[in-house]
Every structure is written in C-alpha cells, then in structure tokens.
N, C-alpha and C positions, 0 to 999 in steps of 0.2 A: 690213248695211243692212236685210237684210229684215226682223232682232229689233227692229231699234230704232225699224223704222216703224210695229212693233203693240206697241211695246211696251207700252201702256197696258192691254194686252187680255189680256196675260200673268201676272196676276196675281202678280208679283214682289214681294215686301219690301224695303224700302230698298236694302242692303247690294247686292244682287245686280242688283236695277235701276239703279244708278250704278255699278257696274261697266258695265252692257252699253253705257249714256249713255257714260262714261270711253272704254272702247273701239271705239264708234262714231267719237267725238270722233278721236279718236286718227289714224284710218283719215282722213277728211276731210282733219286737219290734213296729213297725209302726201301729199295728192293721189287718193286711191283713187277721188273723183268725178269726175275730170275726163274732158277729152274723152286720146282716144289721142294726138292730136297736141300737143295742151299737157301732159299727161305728159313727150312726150318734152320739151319745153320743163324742162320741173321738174326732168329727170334732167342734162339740161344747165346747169341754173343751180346745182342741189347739187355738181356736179362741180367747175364752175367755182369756187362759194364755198369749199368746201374747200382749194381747190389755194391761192388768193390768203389763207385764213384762216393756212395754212402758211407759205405768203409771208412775211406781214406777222410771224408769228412768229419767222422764223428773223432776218429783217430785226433787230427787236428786239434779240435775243440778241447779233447779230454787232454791231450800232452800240453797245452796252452798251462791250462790249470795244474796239472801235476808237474811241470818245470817253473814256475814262478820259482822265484829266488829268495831264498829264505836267507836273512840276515841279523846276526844276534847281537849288536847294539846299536841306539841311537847316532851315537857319531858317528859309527861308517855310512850313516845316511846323509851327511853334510853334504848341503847344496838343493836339496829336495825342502821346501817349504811345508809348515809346520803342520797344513792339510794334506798335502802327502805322506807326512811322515802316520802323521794319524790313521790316514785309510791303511796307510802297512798294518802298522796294530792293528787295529780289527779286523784284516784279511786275517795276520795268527792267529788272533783272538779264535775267528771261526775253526781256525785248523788246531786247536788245540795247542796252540804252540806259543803259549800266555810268556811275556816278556820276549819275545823276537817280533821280529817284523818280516811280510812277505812283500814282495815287490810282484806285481801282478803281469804278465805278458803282452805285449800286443802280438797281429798278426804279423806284421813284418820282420824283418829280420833284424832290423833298425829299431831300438827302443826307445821311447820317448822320456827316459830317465838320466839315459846317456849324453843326454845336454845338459845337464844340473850337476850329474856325483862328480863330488872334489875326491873322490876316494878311488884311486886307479885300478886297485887290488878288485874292487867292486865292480865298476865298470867293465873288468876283464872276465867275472865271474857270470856276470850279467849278459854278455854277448858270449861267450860263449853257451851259456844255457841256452838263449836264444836259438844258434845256429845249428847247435844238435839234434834239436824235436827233432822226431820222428826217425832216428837214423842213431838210434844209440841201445837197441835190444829194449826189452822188455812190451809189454803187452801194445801199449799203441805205436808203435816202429813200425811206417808207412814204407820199409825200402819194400817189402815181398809186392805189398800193395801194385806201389808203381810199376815195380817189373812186369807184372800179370796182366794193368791195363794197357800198357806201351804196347804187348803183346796184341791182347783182344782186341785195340781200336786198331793196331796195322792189321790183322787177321780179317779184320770187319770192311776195312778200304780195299783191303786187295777182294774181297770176295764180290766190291761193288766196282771192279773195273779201275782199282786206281793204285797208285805205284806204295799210297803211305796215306796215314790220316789227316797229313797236312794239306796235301794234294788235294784229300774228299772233303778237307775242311774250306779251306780255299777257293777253291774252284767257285764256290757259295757267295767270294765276299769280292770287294772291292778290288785289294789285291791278283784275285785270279790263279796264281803260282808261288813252289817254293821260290822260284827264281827269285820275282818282283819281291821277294821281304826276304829273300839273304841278301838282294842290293841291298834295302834300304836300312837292315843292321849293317853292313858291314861299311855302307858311306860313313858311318857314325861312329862306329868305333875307334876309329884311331883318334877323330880329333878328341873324342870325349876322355877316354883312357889319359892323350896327353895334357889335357886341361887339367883330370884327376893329377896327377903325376905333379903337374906346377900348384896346383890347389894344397897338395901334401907337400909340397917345399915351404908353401908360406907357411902352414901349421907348424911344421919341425921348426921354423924360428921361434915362435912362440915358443914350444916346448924347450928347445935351446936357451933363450932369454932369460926363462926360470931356472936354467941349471935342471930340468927334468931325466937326463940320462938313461930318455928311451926315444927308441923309433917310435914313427907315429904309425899306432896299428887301427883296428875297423874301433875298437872300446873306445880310441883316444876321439876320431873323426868330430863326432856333433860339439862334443865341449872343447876343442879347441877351433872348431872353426866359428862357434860362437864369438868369442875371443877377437877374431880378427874382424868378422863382418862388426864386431861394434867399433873396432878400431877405426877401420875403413872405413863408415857412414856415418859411424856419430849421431842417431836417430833414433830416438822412442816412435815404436808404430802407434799408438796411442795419442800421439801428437795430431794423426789424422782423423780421431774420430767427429772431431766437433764440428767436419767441414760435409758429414757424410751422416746427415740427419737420412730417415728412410726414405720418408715423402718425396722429399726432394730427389734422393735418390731415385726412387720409382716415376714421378711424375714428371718431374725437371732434368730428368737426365736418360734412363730407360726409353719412357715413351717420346720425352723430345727428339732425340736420334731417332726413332721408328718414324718421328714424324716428317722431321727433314730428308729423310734416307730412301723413305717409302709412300711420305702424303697420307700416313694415316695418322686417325684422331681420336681420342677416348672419353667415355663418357660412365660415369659411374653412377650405377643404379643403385638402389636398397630396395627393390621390390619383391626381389629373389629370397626364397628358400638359403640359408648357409648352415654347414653343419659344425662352426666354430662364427662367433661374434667375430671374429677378428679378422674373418676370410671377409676382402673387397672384392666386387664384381664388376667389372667394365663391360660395355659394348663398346666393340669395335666399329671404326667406320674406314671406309675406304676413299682414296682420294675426290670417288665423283659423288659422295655423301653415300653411297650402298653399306647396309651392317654385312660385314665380312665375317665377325666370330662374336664369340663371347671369352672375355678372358680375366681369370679368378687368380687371385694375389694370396696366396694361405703362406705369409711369411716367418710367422713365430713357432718356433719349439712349444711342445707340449709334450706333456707326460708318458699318453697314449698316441703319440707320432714318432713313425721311425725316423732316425737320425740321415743326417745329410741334405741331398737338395734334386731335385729330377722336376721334370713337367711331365704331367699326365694329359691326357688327351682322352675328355670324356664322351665326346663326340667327334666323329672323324667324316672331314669335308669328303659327301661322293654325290656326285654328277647321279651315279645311276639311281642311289637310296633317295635324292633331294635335301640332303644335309650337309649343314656351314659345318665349322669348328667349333667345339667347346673344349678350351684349353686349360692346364690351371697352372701355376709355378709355383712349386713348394721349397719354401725353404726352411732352415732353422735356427731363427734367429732369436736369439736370448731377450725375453720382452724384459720392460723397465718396470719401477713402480710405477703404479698409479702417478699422472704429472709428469713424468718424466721422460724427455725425450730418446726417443730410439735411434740408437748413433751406432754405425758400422763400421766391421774393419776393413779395409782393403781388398782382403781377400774376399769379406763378404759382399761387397760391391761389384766385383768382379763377377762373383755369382749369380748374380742378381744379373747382370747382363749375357751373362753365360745361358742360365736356364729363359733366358725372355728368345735368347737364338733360338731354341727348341720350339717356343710357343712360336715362332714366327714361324717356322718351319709348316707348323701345323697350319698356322691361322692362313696362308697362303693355299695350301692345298689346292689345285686345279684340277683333279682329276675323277675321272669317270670310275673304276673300282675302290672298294673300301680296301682293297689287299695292297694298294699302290697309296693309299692316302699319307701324305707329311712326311713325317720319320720313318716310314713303313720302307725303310733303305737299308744296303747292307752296315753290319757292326762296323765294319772300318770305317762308316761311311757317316755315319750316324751325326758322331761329334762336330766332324767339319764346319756345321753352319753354324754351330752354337759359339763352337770356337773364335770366328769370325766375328761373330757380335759383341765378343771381348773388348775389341779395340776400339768400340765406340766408347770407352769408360773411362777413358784418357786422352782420346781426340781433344783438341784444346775447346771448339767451339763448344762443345758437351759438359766435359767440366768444370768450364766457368758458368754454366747455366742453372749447375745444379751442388755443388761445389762450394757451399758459402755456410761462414759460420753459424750455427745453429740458433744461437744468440745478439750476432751484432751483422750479422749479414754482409762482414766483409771474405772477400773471395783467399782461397788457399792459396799462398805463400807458392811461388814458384818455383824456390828454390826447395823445400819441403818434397811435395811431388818428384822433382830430381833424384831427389835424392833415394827415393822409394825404386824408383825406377830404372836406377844407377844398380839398384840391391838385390833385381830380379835374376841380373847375369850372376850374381854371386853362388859361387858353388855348386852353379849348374855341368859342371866338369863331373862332380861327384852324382846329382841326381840324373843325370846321362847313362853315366857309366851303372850305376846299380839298377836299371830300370832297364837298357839293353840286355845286362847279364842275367836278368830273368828271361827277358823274351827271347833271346836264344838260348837257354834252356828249354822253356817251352817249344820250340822249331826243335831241335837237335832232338829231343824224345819223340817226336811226333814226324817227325821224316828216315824214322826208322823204319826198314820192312820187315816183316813177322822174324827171318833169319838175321837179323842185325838186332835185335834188343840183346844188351849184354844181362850180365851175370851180377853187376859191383855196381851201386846207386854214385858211392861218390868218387870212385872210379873214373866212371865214365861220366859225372860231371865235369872232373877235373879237365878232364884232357879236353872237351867241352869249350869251354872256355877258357882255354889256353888256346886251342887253336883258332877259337875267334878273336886272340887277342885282348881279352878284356880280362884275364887272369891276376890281379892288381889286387893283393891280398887286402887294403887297409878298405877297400870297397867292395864288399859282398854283394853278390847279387840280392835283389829287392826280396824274394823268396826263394831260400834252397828247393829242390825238387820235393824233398818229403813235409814240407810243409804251405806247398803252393798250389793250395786249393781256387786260383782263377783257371790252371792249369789240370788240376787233376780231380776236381770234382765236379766237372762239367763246364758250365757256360764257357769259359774262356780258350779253352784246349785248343791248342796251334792256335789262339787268336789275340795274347796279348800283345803282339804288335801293334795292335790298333791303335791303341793311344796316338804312339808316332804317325802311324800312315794319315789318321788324321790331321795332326798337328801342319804334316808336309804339306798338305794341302792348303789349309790354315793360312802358313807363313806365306805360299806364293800367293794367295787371297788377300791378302792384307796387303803386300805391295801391290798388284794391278791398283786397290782402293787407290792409294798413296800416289802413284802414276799416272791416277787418272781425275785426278783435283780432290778424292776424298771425299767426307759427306755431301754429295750431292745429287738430286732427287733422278738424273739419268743414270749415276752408278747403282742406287737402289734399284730403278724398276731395271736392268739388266738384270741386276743379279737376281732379284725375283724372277724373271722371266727364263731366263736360263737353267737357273735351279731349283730358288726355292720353293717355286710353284710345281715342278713334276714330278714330286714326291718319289714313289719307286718306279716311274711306268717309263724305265731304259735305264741301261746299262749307266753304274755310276761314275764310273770312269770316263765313258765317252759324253755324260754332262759334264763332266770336268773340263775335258777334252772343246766343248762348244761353247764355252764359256771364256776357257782363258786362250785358247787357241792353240794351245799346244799340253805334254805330258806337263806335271809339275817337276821342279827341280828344288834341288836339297838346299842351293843356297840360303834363300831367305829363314830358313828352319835352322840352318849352323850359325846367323848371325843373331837372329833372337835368341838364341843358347848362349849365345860369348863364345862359341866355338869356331867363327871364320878363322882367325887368325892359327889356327893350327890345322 
C-alpha cells in the first residue's frame, strides 16, 4: 500500500508500474483494507462459500447419476446403435435392474441421445429428466444451495466495496462492468432467439411432412434438425478425413501459417527426455535464425490423460528469471493401428489450430515478469488469440498446402470444403440462443445485491429470461441454474460470458486480417507486436484498443453466426 500510494513519485516504467497497480489491486480485492472485524466477516463468508460451492458440486454429480433414465424395452431405444444400446444394459445390469436399460446423463441440459431416439414418448422422458436435476426435492435439490450462495457471494461484494458479485467479479476481467456484458447479451439476443424462431419453422415442416401432429418442443430440437442439415448439405463429415492426415496437418499446415504469418521455423529434435513415445518436440526458431521456445506435440488419447485439448506452458518466457518458452499442445486424438494413418475430423483440425493460438501466445512472450507472461491475461481475454488462429485452417493458401489425400496426394475437392463451411452457420440460431440463456442467467444471479436474492429458484429464473427475451421454450438454456456448475461451483460465476466477449473480439480480428491482404508476414509481426507479445503487462482492452484502432463491434460476430440478417 505504501508503493502504490507514491507510486507516481517512483519513477517506474510501464511494466513494473502495473505490476505494483496489479498487486496492490490484488491485495484490496482480497480484503487486506478492511477493518479486523469485517475481515473476520470475509474469512467467514469465503469458508462458507467454499463448503456450499462443494455442496452444490457433489449435488450435481450425484443427481447426474440418480436421474439417468431408466427404460424397459429394447425397442423404445430405436435409433441408438447396438453399442449404446448395450452400454444401457450393463449401466442396469450394475443397478440391479437386469432386463431394462439405463440411459446415462450428460452435463448439459441437451442430451446426446436426443439425436438418435425415434421414440418421442422417450425423448420427452429424457429431457425432461434432464432439465429437473436439482430442483425437484429430495436429497441433492441444489435450489436451497443456490439461494444461500447468490446471498453470501453479494454479502461478500458489497463488504469489498461493490454494488454485486458481478461488479467484484468483473471489474478483474476484460470486460470491466455489468454494463459492457448486458450490451454484449442483449445485441444478441434478439437476432439469435429470431434465427431460433426460423430454425423451429423449418423443423415443424419436417414434423408436418411425416404427419407428426406435434409442435416442435426442446425433446423434438437435435433429431429433427438432424433431418434437415442432411437435407440441406447432403454431406458425410467423413468424406473429409482422408484429406487431413496429422503430419500434414501439424507440419504442412499448423506450422506453415506460423511460418508465413510470423517467419518462424521448426525443427524437431529426439534428444529430449518424453514422458509418452508419442509426444514430438520442436525447437522453435525465429525469423533472424534465434531459438524463441521449445514446442511439444502430445497429440493422442491415452488411458491415463484427461480428455479434451489445452496448451500447457511448462516454462514461461521472463526477461527478469532469463527464461524462453516451453510450451506443449495436448490434444486427444484417437491413435490408429499400427500402419495406419492418422486421419482427422474437422473439428479436430480446427483444434489443433486453435490450441497451436495458445502455444503462440506463450512462445511470443516479451515480457519482464513471470505474472504477465503469455496467457497470464484476463478469462475473457484468454481465448481471443487462439481463436484467431482458427482461420488459418481454411485460409485457401493453408489448406491447399496441407489438405491432400493421404494416399494419392490430390488436393480437397472445393466444393466438399463448401459445403462444410455452408454447415457451420447451420443452427447457430439454436446454439446462440441456449448458450446466451445460460449466460444471462449467470449475470442476472450474480448482479443481485444481498436484499434482491429471491425466495423461488425457477421463479425467478423464469421471469429471467423472459425479460431478456430469450424465453423460447423449444431452446432451454445450456444449463438451468441448479445444475450449472461453470456458474455455481466456482471458476466461472458472473463469467460465462466469456466465450462470446472473446469470440467478438475474434470476429473483428479476423476481418482487419481479411482487409488487410491476410496471410501476410507485416499482418503477423503487427499482430505479434501489438498483442501477442505483451502477454498481461496492460490493460486487455486498450491492447485491443492499439491494435485495431478502435472498440470492437458485434457485426463481424453476427455474420459468422448467420445472424446478420436478423
């Protein structure tokens, strides 16, 4: 406190002066000002918060499993394939419940069965189970739960100076205010809800066409809009794998754009330590031949790996320690036999340029502390440049480079590619609208002040989202409140807006590229220079801000959605 009340007088440089700012901040947010009596207050309310965030998690977990859908013939499972039908069996089998089948939960509200059952009576049994966790009595019903935290995290903001937990949450990140993320739901809302709205017209023909003699509800949504995106496209995704060998993928297409984009170059060692055969290690070099990082490829599923894809950063570039980057990208990608090539989906492709954003992120690092190093940015902030690298994956000079059959080395069908890419605006009305109606839920609990947390969970969800508009029953929000642990058991609370706030950034990012001749080696070292190099050391917004020259705007984000036109 006593640096940062002269600190004007300390003639510090940027870097070092937002650090002492950062860590002052820090101190504050934690309580370090308060009196001794409302400390103890704080020590008490973090205790509390904690113990109930565990609560509401274990809650979660356990109603997952004790609402799985139990169903007592084979045929009402039409449409589920013969190794689903089996793993049902043997979830009864465990539950004692020999000759029925159980159909197991995901987290979402959205079931991944709900695309297959031809049995509608099912489907409807199945989403509703779904949607009631937590909020239907008996021992794990998270409504008392949430009541009590909505309570103690506003009880906990107003005791640290702030109006609501979204405020104390906030003020931390990119965003800065409730203001800045009720704009940036409520630009969205209307066109997404109206997309939903034309998205549920084309279904009802389908259902209509068969003489089905229902409205289209949230059970009907995935299996008939299946239905239409095959209509529309006419496309096996499969059709793309023989063009999206990995190598290629990684070397001919990954690192080629890094190298037209940025002037760097990769060389891959085996002299290293790995602690899987399968993990490749590179050294990086930089445009004037200097090693910039080190960067590790651990691309295959295994047993003992958890699932999904992230970059890890096992050393972080800092000026003041004398340390490069050691970066890795993990993904998990389903290895082949012995001989056999390793061919990807799309989406896995995409990944793979997605997380190589991150590694760049890091392998750039220009800065003096390890507390500002790479990624060391706020959550909303985070995604943006990985995002960004997406586009290199479909740039044309990219993937004709790396883009060729695995076997005859002619290049992918143009019209193929179209046709994938024609498929991404598909039903983005629907995934808009359920992924908004979470994140304002999330805000609308968390910009409560201790005397506004109501009494009634689905209540006060309801009017909720009715009053943002997005109230559109065939599209539930991504998670109801009692089962939306990004929200209520810590990391994400007030902050699943992020996705979006990133993405907006994203979308204006990728046109500047587009506007400004695209892969080419002065848009890279800009964008390096601008961003990807200052890791955390200034405000992420006013990097945004010196880079594109001005705030970002929603358009470019509603027409990669298919949502301009509404």
């Amino acid at each position: 406190k006593a640096l940062a009340d002269k600190h004007a007088t300390l003639g510090l440089d940027a870097e070092p002066a937002y650090l002492l700012e950062r860590n002052n901040k820090d101190f504050v947010r934690a309580g370090a000002r308060l009196s001794t009596p409302d400390k103890t207050r704080l020590k008490a309310f973090n205790a509390e918060i904690a113990t109930l965030q565990t609560t509401f998690t274990q809650n979660v977990l356990k109603e997952i499993n004790a609402s799985a859908l139990i169903v007592d013939t084979r045929a009402e499972l039409a449409g589920l394939n013969d190794a689903a039908i089996d793993a049902a069996a043997a979830e009864a089998n465990k539950r004692a419940l020999k000759g029925k089948f159980v159909i197991a939960l995901g987290n979402t509200t959205g079931q991944a069965p709900l695309a297959v059952l031809t049995n509608r009576a099912v489907r409807e049994r199945l989403m509703a189970a779904s949607q009631a966790r937590g909020s239907h009595g008996g021992v794990f019903d998270n409504r008392a739960v949430v009541l009590r935290l909505a309570k103690l995290r506003a009880e906990r903001a107003s005791l640290l100076g702030y109006p609501n937990y979204a405020a104390y949450s906030l003020a931390d990140q990119t965003a800065k205010t409730t203001t800045a993320v009720n704009s940036l739901l409520a630009e969205l809302a209307k066109p997404a809800v109206s997309n939903a709205r034309k998205e549920a017209g084309d279904i009802q023909q389908v259902i209509d066409a068969e003489q089905g003699g229902f409205q289209v509800g949230a059970a009907d949504w995935d299996y008939y809009s299946d239905k239409v995106r095959a209509a529309r496209y006419n496309f096996d995704a499969n059709q793309l794998k023989p063009y999206f060998e990995l190598n290629s993928v990684l070397t001919n297409g990954v690192f080629f754009a890094a190298g037209k984009l940025y002037g760097l170059s990769f060389k891959e060692r085996f002299d290293l330590p790995v602690y899987d055969p399968d993990v490749r290690v590179f050294d990086v070099f930089d445009a004037d031949g200097k090693q910039l990082a080190i960067f590790m490829a651990d691309m295959y599923a295994r047993s003992n790996k958890q699932g999904g894809a992230w970059m890890n950063e096992y050393v972080s570039q800092s000026a003041l320690m004398g340390t490069h980057s050691v970066v890795a990208n993990h993904l998990n990608i389903p290895k082949p036999p012995v001989g056999e090539p390793t061919l990807l989906t799309y989406d896995e492709v995409k990944t793979a340029f997605h997380e190589f954003g991150h590694a760049l992120h890091g392998m750039f690092s220009n800065v003096k502390y390890p507390r500002f190093s790479g990624t060391s940015v706020p959550r909303d902030f985070v995604e943006y440049p990985s995002q960004v690298n997406e586009m290199w994956a479909v740039w044309p000079e990219v993937l004709a480079n790396y883009a060729k059959h695995y076997q005859t080395g002619a290049p992918m069908p143009k019209e193929l590619l179209d046709k994938v890419l024609a498929a991404k605006k598909f039903n983005q009305g629907f995934m808009t609208t359920e992924y908004l109606a979470a994140a304002l839920l999330d805000q609308r609990w968390h910009q409560l002040a201790p005397a506004q947390v109501p009494a009634n969970v689905p209540a006060f969800e309801a009017a909720a989202l009715k009053e943002a508009g997005v109230d559109f029953a065939p599209v539930p929000p991504r998670y109801r409140t009692t089962y939306f642990s990004h929200s209520f058991s810590g990391g994400y609370s007030a902050g699943y807006y992020a996705y979006l706030w990133s993405e907006k950034l994203d979308a204006d990012t990728v046109e500047w590229f587009k506007e400004n001749g695209g892969l080419l080696r002065k848009n890279g070292d800009y964008f390096r220079q601008m961003l990807l190099s200052r890791g955390g050391t200034m405000d992420a917004m006013q990097m945004f801000r010196n880079f594109r020259g001005r705030d970002p705007i929603i358009a470019p984000l509603l027409e990669r959605r298919g949502l301009s036109g509404n």
